[in-house]
C-alpha positions as CSV (number, residue, x, y, z in Angstrom):
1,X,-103.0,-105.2,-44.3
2,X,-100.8,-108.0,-44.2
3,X,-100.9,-111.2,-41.1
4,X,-98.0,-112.5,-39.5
5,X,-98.1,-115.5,-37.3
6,X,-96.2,-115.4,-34.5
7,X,-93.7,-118.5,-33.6
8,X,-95.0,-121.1,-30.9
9,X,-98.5,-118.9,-30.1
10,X,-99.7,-118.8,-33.2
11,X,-100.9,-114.9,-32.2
12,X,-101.6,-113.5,-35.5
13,X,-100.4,-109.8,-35.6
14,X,-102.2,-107.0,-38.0
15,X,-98.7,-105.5,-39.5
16,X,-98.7,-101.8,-41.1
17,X,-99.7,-101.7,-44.6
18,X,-96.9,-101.3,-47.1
19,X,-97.7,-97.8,-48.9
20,X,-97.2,-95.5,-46.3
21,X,-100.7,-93.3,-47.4
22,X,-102.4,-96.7,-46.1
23,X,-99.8,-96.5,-42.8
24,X,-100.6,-93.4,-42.0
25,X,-104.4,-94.0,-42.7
26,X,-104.5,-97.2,-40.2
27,X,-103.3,-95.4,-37.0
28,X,-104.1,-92.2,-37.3
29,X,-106.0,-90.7,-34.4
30,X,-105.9,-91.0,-30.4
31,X,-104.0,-93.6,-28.7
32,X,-104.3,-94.0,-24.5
33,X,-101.3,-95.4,-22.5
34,X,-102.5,-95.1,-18.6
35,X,-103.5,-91.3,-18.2
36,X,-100.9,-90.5,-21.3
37,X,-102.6,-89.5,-25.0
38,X,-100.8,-89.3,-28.6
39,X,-102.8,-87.9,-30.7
40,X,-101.3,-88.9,-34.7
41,X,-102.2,-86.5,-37.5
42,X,-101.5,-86.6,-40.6
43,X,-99.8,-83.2,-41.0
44,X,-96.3,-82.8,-41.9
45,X,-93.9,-82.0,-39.0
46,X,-90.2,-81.3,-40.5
47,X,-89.6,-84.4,-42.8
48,X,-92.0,-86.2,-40.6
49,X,-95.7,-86.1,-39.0
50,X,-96.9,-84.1,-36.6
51,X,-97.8,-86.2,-33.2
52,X,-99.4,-84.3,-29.7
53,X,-98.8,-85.7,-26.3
54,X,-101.2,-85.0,-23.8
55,X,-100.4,-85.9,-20.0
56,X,-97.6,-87.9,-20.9
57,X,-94.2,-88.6,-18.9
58,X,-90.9,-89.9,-19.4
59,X,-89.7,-90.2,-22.9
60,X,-93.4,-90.2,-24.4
61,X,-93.7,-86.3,-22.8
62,X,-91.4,-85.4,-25.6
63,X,-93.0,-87.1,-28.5
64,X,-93.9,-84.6,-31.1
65,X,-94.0,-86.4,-34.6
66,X,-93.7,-89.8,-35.9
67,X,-92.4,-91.8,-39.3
68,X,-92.9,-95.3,-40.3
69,X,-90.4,-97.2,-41.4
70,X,-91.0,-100.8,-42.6
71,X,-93.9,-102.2,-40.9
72,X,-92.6,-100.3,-37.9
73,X,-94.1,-96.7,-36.3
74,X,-91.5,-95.1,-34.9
75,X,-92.2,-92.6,-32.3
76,X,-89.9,-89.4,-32.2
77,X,-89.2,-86.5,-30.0
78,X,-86.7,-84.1,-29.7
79,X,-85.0,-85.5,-32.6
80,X,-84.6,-88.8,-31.6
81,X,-86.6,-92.3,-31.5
82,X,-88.5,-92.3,-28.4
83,X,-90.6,-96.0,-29.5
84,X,-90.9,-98.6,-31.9
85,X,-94.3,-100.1,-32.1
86,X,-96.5,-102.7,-34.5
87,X,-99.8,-102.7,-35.0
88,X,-101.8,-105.4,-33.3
89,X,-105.7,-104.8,-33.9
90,X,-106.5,-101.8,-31.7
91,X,-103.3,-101.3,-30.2
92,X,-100.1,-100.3,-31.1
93,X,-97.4,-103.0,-29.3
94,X,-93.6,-102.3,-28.8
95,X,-90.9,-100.9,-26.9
96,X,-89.8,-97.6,-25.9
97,X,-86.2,-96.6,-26.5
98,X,-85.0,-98.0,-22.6
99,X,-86.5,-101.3,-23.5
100,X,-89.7,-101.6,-21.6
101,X,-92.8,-102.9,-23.0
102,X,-95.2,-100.5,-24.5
103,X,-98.8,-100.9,-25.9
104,X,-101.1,-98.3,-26.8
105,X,-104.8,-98.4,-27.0
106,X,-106.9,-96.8,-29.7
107,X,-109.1,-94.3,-28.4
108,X,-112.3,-95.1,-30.7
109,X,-114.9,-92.7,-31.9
110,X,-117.0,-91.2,-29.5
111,X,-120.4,-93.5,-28.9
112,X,-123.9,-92.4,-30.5
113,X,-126.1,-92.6,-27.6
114,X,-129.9,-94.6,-28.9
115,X,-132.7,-92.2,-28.9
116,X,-135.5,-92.5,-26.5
117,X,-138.6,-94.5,-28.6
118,X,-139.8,-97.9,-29.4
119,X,-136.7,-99.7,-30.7
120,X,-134.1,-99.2,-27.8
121,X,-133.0,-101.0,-25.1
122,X,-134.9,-103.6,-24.8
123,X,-137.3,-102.1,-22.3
124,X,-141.1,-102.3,-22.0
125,X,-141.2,-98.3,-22.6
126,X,-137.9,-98.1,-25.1
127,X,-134.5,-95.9,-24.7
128,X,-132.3,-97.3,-22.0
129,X,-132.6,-98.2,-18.1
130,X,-131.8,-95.0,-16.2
131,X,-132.1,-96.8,-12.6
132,X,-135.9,-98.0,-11.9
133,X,-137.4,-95.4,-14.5
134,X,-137.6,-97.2,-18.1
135,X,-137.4,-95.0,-21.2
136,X,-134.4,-92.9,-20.3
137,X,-130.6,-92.5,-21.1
138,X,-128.1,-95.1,-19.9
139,X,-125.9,-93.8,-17.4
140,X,-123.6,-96.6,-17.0
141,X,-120.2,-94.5,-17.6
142,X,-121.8,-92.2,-20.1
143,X,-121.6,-88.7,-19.9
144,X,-123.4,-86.7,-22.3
145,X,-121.9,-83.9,-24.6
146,X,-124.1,-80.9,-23.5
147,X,-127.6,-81.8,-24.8
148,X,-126.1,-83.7,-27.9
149,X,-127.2,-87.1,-28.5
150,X,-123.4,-88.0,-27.8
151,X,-121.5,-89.1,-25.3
152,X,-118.8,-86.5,-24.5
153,X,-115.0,-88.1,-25.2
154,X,-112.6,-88.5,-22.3
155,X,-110.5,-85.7,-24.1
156,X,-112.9,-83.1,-24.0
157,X,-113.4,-84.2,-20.2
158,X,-110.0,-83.8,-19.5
159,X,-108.8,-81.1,-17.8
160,X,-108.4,-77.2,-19.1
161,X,-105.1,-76.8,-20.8
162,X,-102.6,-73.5,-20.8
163,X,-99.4,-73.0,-22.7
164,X,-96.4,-71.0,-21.6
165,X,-94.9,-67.8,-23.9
166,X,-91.9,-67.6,-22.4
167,X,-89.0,-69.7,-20.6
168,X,-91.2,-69.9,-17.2
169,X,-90.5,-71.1,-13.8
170,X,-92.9,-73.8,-12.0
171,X,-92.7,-73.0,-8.0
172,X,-93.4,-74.7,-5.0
173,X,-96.2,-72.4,-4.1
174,X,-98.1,-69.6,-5.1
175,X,-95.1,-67.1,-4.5
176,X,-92.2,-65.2,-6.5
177,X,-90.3,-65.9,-3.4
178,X,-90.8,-69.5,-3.2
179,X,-88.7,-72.5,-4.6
180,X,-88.3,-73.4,-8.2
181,X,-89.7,-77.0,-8.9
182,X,-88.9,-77.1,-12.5
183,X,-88.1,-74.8,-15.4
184,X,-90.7,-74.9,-18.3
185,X,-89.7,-73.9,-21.7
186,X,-91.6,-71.7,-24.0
187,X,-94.2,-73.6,-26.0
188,X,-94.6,-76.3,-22.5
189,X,-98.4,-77.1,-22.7
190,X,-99.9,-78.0,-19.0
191,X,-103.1,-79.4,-17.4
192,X,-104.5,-76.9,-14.9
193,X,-105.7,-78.2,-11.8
194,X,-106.9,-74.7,-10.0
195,X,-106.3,-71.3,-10.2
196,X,-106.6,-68.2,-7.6
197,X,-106.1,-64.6,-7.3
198,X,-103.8,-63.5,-4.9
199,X,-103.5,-59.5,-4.8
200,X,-103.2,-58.4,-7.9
201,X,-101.7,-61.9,-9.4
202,X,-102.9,-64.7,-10.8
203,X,-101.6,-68.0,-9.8
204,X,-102.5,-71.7,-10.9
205,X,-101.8,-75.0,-10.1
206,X,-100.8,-76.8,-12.8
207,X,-99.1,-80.7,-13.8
208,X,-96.0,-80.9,-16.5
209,X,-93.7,-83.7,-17.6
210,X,-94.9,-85.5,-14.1
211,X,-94.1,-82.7,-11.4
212,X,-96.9,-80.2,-10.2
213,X,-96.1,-76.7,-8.5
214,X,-97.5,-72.7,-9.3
215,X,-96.9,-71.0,-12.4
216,X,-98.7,-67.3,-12.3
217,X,-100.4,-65.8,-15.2
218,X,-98.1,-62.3,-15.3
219,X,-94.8,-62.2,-14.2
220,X,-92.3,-58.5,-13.8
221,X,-89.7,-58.8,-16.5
222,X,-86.4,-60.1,-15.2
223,X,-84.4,-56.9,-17.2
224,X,-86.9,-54.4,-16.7
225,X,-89.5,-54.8,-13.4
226,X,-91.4,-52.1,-14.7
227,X,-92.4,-54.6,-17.3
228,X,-94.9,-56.8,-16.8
229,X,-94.5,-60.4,-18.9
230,X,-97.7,-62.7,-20.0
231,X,-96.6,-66.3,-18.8
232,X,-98.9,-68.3,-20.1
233,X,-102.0,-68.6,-22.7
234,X,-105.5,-70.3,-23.0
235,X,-105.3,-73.7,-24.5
236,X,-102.8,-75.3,-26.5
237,X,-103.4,-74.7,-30.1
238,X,-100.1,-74.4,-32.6
C-alpha cells in the first residue's frame, strides 16, 4: 500500500496497491452506501469481476462487476462505468459517473460476542451488562445469530430476497387488472416486503431499482392462458 498526501490538508490517502492480486485483495467484500450494498468478489465476470448490488438505486442498481485501473476501482454496469473510487482506510471515496460525491463504507466482519465468565465486561459477575442483571449478553445494537456466539450481520437481517424468470410486470396493486408501475427484466432480484394469497394467487409486495408495487408468484401465459408461468424464485443465487 502506497500514501499519498493530499495538497493544503495534508489528508493522507491509502491508494490501491499496484499488482492488481493485492487490489483485488484490499477491497474485496461488503461495502454500505445509505441502505445500498456492493458486495466485491473475486470471481471473474466477462473480462472483469463479478460485483452484487443489493438495495441499490440509480446508477449503483446496475452495478454488476468492477476493474481496477491504476490506483483507481472503477465500478461498471451494464457495460459502462457507473464510479470511480480510491481507497481511503475503510472507505472507498470518489464519484459516480453524474459527478456527485460517493463514499462507501466497509462492511467489517461480523463481531464475536465475549462469553459469559470471569474475564468479560468488566462486571462484578463477568460477561456484559444486560440492563440491571450483571453476567449477561450486551444488547446494545447486538442481535445474536440464532444461539451462535455471534452477532448476526445486517445482511443476513435484511430482508428475504426473490428473483424474477421471466420479463415480469410490477403493478400498482395486487391485481392482473391493475396498473403497471414498472417492467422488471428477467434475472431482476427484489426485497420482499409481504406476501398474501388471494384466491388461488400468490401476490407480494416487493421494492426494485427504488419503486415498490405487486408482482404475483404465477402468472397465465400471455400466448397461451391455459399456461400457467412461474414469475419469480426463492432467493437470488446465480
Amino acid at each position: 500500500m502506497k500514501s499519498v498526501v493530499a495538497a493544503g490538508v495534508g489528508l493522507a490517502i491509502c491508494a490501491l496497491a499496484a499488482s492488481a492480486s493485492a487490489q483485488r485483495g484490499d477491497i474485496l467484500g461488503e461495502w454500505k452506501t445509505g441502505g445500498c450494498t456492493l458486495t466485491l468478489t473475486d470471481k471473474d465476470w466477462f473480462g472483469d469481476w463479478r460485483a452484487i448490488s443489493f438495495a441499490c438505486q440509480g446508477d449503483l442498481f446496475h452495478v454488476d462487476r468492477y476493474r481496477i485501473e491504476g490506483d483507481t476501482l472503477v465500478l461498471v454496469g451494464m457495460g459502462a462505468p457507473k464510479a470511480r473510487l480510491r481507497m481511503r482506510g475503510d472507505q472507498l471515496v470518489g464519484k459516480d459517473i453524474g459527478g456527485r460525491d460517493l463514499t462507501l463504507t466497509r462492511k467489517g466482519a461480523a463481531p464475536v460476542l465475549a462469553p459469559r465468565g470471569n474475564s468479560g465486561g468488566g462486571r462484578p459477575n463477568g460477561g456484559w451488562d444486560s440492563g440491571n442483571n450483571y453476567g449477561g449478553w450486551d444488547d446494545g445494537g447486538c442481535i445474536k445469530y440464532g444461539d451462535s456466539t455471534r452477532c448476526a450481520t445486517q445482511a443476513e437481517m435484511g430482508p428475504p430476497q426473490v428473483q424474477t424468470v421471466i420479463r415480469a410486470n410490477l403493478r400498482s396493486s395486487a391485481s392482473l387488472d391493475s396498473s403497471i408501475v414498472q417492467k422488471l427484466e428477467k434475472g431482476t432480484c427484489v426485497a420482499l416486503q409481504e406476501c398474501r394469497q388471494q384466491g388461488d394467487q400468490l401476490w407480494c409486495k416487493v421494492q426494485a431499482d427504488g419503486a415498490t408495487g405487486y408482482l404475483v408468484q404465477i402468472s397465465p401465459s400471455s400466448q397461451n392462458p391455459r399456461e400457467k408461468l412461474l414469475v419469480f424464485k426463492n432467493g437470488c443465487r446465480d
